[in-house]
C-alpha positions as CSV (number, residue, x, y, z in Angstrom):
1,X,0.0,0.0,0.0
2,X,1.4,3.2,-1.1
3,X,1.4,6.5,1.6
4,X,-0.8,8.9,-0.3
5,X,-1.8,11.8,2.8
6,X,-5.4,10.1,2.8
7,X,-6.9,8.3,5.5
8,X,-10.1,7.0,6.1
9,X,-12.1,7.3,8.9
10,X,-14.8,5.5,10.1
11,X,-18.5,6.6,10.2
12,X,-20.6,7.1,13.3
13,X,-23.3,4.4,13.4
14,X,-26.7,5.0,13.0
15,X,-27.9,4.6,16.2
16,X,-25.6,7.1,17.4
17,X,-26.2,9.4,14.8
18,X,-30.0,9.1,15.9
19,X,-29.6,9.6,19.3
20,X,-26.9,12.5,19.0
21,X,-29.3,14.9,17.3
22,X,-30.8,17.8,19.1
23,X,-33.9,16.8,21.2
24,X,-32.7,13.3,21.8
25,X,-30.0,14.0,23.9
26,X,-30.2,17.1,26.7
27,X,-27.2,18.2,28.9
28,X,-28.6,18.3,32.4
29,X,-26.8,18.7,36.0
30,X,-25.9,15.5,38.2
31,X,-28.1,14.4,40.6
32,X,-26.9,14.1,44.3
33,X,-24.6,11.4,44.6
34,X,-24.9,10.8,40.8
35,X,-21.0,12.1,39.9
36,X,-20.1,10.2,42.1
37,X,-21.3,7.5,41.1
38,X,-20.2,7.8,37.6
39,X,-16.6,8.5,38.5
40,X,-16.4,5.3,40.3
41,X,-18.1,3.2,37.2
42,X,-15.3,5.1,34.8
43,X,-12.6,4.0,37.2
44,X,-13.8,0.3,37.4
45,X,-14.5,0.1,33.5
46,X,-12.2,2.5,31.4
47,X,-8.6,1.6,31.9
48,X,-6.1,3.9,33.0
49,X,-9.0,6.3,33.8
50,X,-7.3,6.2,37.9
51,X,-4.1,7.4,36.9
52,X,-5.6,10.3,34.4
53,X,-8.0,11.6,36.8
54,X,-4.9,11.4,39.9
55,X,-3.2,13.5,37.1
56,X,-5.5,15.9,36.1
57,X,-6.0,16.9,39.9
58,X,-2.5,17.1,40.5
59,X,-2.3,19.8,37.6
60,X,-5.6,21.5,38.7
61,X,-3.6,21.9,42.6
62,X,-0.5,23.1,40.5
63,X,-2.1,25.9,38.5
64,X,-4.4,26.7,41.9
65,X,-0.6,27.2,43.6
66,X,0.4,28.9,40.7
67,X,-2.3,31.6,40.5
68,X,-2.0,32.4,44.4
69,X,1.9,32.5,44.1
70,X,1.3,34.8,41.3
71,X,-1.1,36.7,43.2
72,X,0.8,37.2,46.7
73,X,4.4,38.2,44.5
74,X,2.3,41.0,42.4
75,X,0.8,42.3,45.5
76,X,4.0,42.4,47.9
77,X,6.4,43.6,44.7
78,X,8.5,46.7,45.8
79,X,8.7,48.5,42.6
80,X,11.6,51.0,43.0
81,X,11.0,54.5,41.1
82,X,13.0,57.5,40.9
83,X,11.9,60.8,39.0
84,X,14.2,63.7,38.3
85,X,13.3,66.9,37.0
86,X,16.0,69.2,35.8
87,X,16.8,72.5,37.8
88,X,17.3,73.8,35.0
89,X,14.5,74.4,32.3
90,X,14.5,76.9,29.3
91,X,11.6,78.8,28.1
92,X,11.7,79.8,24.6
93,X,10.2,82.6,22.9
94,X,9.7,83.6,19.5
95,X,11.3,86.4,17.6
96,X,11.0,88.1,14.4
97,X,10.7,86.0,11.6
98,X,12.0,82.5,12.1
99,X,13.9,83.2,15.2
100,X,13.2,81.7,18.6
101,X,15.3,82.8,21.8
102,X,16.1,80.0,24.5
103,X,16.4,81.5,28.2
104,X,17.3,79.5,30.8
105,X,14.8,79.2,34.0
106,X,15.1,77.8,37.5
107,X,13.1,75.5,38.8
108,X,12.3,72.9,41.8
109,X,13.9,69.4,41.8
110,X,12.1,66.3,42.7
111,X,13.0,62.9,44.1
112,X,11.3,59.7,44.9
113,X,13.0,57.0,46.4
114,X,10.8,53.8,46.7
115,X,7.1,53.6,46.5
116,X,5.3,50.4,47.2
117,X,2.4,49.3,44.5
């Protein structure tokens, strides 16, 4: 058999065809007791369904850890700022024609040290 890039897949059967369409089939919540229920059937009947759902909490506790480490080092993050304004500004003004004059004009310097967000 020669590779050609096409592959066949197999069709849905009938009856699942019939029962997929809308009307048939309604998502609805569990019942009390009912997930429950339905995790242990999954773990006794699909294999390897133990280890993926062991797994997938494991993640779900990792991102949870994630998020709140992510949270407590944005809040407590000393973000160190320093602003300086020159003592020295210049005020221009316009001449005649196209000249502008510069003149140099004191002014109050400012500092921050650390400010905490």
């Amino acid at each position: 058999m020669s590779a050609t890039g096409y592959s066949w897949t197999q069709p849905c059967s009938l009856t699942a065809v019939k029962y997929q369409r809308y009307g048939y089939v309604e998502s609805k919540p569990f019942l009390p007791g009912e997930r429950f229920s339905v995790a242990r059937e999954l773990e006794r009947n699909v294999k390897g369904y133990k280890e993926v759902s062991r797994e997938l909490a494991l993640a779900r506790q990792t991102v949870e850890q994630q998020k709140k480490m992510r949270k407590d080092t944005s809040q407590n993050k000393i973000i160190q700022t320093s602003f300086y304004k020159s003592v020295v500004g210049t005020r221009s003004t316009k001449g005649s024609g196209a000249l502008f004059y510069s003149n140099p004009v004191g002014r109050m310097g400012f500092f921050s040290s650390t400010k905490r967000v």
